[in-house]
C-alpha positions as CSV (number, residue, x, y, z in Angstrom):
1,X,45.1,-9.6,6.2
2,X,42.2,-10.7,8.3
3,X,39.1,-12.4,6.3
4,X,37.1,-12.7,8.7
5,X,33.9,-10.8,8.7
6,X,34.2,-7.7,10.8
7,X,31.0,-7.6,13.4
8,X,33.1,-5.5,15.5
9,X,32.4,-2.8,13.7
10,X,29.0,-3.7,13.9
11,X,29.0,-4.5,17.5
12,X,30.3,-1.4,18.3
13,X,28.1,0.5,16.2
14,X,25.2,-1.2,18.4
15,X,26.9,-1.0,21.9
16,X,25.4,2.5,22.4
17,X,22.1,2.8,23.9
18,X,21.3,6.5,22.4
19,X,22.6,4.7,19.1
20,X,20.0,1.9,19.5
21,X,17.6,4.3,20.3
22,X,18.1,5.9,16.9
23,X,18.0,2.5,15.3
24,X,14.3,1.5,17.0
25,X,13.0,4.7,15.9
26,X,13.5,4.2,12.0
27,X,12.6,0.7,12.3
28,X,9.2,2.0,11.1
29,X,10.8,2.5,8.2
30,X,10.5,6.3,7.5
31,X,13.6,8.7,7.4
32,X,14.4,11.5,9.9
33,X,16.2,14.7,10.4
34,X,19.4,15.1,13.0
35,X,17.2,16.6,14.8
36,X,14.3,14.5,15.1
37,X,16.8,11.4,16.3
38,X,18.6,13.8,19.1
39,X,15.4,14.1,20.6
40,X,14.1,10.5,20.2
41,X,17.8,9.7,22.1
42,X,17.3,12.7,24.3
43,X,21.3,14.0,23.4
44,X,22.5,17.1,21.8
45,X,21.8,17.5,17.9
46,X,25.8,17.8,17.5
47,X,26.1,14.2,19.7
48,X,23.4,13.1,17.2
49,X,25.6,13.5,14.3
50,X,28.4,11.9,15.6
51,X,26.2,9.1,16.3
52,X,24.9,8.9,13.1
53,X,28.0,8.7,11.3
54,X,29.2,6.0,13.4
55,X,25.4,4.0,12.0
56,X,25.7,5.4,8.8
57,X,30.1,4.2,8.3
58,X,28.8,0.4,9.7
59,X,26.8,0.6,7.2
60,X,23.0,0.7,9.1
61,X,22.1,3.7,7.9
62,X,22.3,6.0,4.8
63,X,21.5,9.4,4.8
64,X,19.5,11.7,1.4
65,X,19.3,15.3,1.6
66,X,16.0,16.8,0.3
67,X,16.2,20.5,0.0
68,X,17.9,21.5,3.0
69,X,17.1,19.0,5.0
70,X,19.0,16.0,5.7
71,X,17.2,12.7,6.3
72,X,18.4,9.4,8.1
73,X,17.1,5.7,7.6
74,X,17.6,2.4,8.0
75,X,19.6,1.5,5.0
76,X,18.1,-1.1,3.5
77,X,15.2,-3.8,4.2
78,X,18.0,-6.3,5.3
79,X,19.4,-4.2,7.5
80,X,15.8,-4.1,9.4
81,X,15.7,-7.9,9.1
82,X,18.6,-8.5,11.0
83,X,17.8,-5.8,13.3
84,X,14.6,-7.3,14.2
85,X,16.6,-10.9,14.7
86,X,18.8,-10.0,17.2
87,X,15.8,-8.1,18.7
88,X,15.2,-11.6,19.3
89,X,18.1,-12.4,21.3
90,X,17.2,-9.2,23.6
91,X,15.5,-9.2,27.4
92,X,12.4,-8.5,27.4
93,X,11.9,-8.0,31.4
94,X,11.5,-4.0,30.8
95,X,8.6,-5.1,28.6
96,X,6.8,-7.3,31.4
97,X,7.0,-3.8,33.4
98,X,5.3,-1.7,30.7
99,X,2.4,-4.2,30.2
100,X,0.3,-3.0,32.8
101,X,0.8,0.7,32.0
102,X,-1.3,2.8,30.0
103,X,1.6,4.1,27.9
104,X,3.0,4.1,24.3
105,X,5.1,1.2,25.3
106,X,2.0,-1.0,25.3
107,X,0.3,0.2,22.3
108,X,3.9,-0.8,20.5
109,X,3.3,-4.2,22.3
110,X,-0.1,-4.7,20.6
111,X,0.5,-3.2,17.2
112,X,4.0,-1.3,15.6
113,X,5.8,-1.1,12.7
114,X,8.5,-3.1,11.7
115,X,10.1,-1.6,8.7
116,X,7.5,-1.6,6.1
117,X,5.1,-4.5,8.2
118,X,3.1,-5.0,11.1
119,X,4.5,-6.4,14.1
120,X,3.7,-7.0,17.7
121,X,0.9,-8.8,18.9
122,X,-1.1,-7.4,15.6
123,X,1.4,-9.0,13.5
124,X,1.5,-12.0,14.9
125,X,-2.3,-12.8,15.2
126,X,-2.6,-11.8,11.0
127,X,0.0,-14.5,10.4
128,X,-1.9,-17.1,12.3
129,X,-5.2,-16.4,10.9
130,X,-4.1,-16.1,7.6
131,X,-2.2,-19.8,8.2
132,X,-5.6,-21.1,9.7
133,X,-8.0,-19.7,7.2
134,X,-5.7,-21.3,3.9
135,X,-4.2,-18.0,2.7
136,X,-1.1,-18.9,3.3
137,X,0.4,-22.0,3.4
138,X,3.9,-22.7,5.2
139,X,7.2,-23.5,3.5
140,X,10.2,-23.7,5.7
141,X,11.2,-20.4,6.6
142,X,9.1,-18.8,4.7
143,X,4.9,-18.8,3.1
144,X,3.4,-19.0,0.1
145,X,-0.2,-17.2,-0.9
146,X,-2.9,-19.8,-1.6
147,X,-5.2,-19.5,-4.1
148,X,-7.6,-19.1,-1.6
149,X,-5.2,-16.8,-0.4
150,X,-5.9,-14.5,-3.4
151,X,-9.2,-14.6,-3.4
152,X,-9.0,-13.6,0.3
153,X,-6.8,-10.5,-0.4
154,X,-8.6,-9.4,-3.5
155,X,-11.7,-9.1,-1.0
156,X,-9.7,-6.4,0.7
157,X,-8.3,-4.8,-2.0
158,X,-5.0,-5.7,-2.1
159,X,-3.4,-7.5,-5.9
160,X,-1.8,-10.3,-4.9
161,X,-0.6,-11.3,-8.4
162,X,1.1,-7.9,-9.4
163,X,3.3,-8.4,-5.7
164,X,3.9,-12.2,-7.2
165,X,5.3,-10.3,-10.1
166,X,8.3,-8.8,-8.1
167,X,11.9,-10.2,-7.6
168,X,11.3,-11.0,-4.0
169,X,9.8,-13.5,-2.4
170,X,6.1,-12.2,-1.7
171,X,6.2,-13.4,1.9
172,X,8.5,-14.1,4.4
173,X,8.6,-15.0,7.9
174,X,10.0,-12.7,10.9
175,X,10.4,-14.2,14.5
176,X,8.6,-10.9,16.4
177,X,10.8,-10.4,19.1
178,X,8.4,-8.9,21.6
179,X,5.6,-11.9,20.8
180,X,8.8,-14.5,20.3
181,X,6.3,-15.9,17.1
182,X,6.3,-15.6,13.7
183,X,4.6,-12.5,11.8
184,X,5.1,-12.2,7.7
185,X,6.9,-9.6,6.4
186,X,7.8,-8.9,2.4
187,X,5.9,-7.7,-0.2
188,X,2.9,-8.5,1.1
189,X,2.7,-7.9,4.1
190,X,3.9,-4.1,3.4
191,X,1.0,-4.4,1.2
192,X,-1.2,-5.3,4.6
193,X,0.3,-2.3,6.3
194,X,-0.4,0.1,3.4
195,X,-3.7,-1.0,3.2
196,X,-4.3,-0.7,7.0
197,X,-3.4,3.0,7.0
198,X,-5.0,3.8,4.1
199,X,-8.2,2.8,5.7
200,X,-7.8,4.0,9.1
201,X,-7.6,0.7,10.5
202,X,-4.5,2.1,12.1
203,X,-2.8,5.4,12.8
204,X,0.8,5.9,13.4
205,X,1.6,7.5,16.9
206,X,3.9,10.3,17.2
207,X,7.5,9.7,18.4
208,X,6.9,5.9,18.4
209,X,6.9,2.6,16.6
210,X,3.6,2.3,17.5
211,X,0.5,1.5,15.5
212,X,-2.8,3.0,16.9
213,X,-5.7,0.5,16.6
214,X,-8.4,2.9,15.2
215,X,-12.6,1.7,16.3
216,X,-13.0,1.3,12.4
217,X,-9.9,-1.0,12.7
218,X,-10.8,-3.2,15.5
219,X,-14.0,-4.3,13.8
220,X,-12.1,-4.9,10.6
221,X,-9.6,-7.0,11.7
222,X,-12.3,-8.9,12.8
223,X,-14.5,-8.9,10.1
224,X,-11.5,-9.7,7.7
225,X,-9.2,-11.7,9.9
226,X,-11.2,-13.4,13.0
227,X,-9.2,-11.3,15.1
228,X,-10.8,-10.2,18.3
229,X,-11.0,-7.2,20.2
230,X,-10.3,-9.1,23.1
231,X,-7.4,-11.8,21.4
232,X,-5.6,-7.6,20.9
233,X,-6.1,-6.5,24.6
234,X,-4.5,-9.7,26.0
235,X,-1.0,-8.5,25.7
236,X,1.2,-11.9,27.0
237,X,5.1,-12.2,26.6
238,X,6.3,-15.8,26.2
């Protein structure tokens, strides 16, 4: 018997490029029907399934019925971690083709959802502002809220001290693979996200990762974060 770890499995579950499509589109964290996914991959709902089971037996997905629906996710916040990682490790020359186009591709470039957090070019700009103006301050791999940091966050609304309560860490660090820098993700900066749709700061597109920059959101992310309008249009891949 074999004890070595089996990313074959894995590998194979990730070979498919309808099956990654399926994958990118619940990285924003929210579940979807059989049907839903066969579109996002452009396949048959009946190709979907099969799909889906292969995801869901490698353990990347898990599946709830609600009524008589059945819904698909990403199975679990790790599992959108690493997803995001080897992201990383991904070309990006498709994205250098898209910059220059007015489509969904570039709003996903400026501002999406990773999981439960902002990513993208919004992301990453957050992470360094927050760094800069003494919020958070850098540990390793991962950040720690200042108290400056909480005073900052309280100013928006957001309880830093009942997301210090929790079992994980509040913040963590997540190399944004279309950026190649660092933007937070954890409690907090679910918290961020929340807060940012709950404001209209940003809208979720349809069909997409993407995060819509709202008018009320642009001048808020500079009010709150020194985050230009301009510093969010220049969309560069390093």
């Amino acid at each position: 018997m074999s004890t070595e770890p089996r990313f074959d499995i894995i590998g194979a579950a990730l070979a498919d490029p309808n099956r990654s499509r399926i994958l990118c589109e619940m990285m924003d964290g929210r579940a979807f029907t059989n049907k839903e996914l066969a579109c996002v991959a452009n396949v048959t709902a009946q190709t979907a399934s099969a799909h889906l089971k292969q995801l869901e037996a490698a353990g990347l997905t898990a599946s709830l019925r609600s009524g008589r629906n059945v819904y698909h996710r990403i199975s679990s916040a790790e599992v959108a971690s690493i997803l995001e990682t080897l992201a990383g490790l991904s070309p990006t020359d498709h994205l250098h083709r898209a910059k220059n186009r007015n489509k969904p591709e570039v709003d996903a470039l400026r501002a999406r959802s990773c999981y439960n957090h902002i990513a993208g070019r919004l992301g990453v700009l957050i992470t360094n502002q927050l760094i800069t103006k003494g919020a958070l301050l850098l540990q390793g791999d991962s950040a720690s809220v200042t108290p400056e940091g909480v005073a900052f966050f309280h100013a928006i609304d957001i309880n830093v001290l009942n997301i210090n309560n929790t079992k994980k860490p509040a913040v963590k660090l997540c190399l944004d693979w279309t950026e190649r820098r660092h933007h937070i993700s954890g409690p907090l900066a679910t918290a961020i996200m929340d807060r940012s749709l709950e404001k209209k700061w940003l809208e979720r597109c349809k069909a997409s990762r993407a995060l819509k920059i709202t008018a009320l959101g642009y001048e808020a992310f500079d009010r709150n974060f020194g985050i230009s309008h301009d510093s969010l249009e220049g969309i560069s891949l390093t």
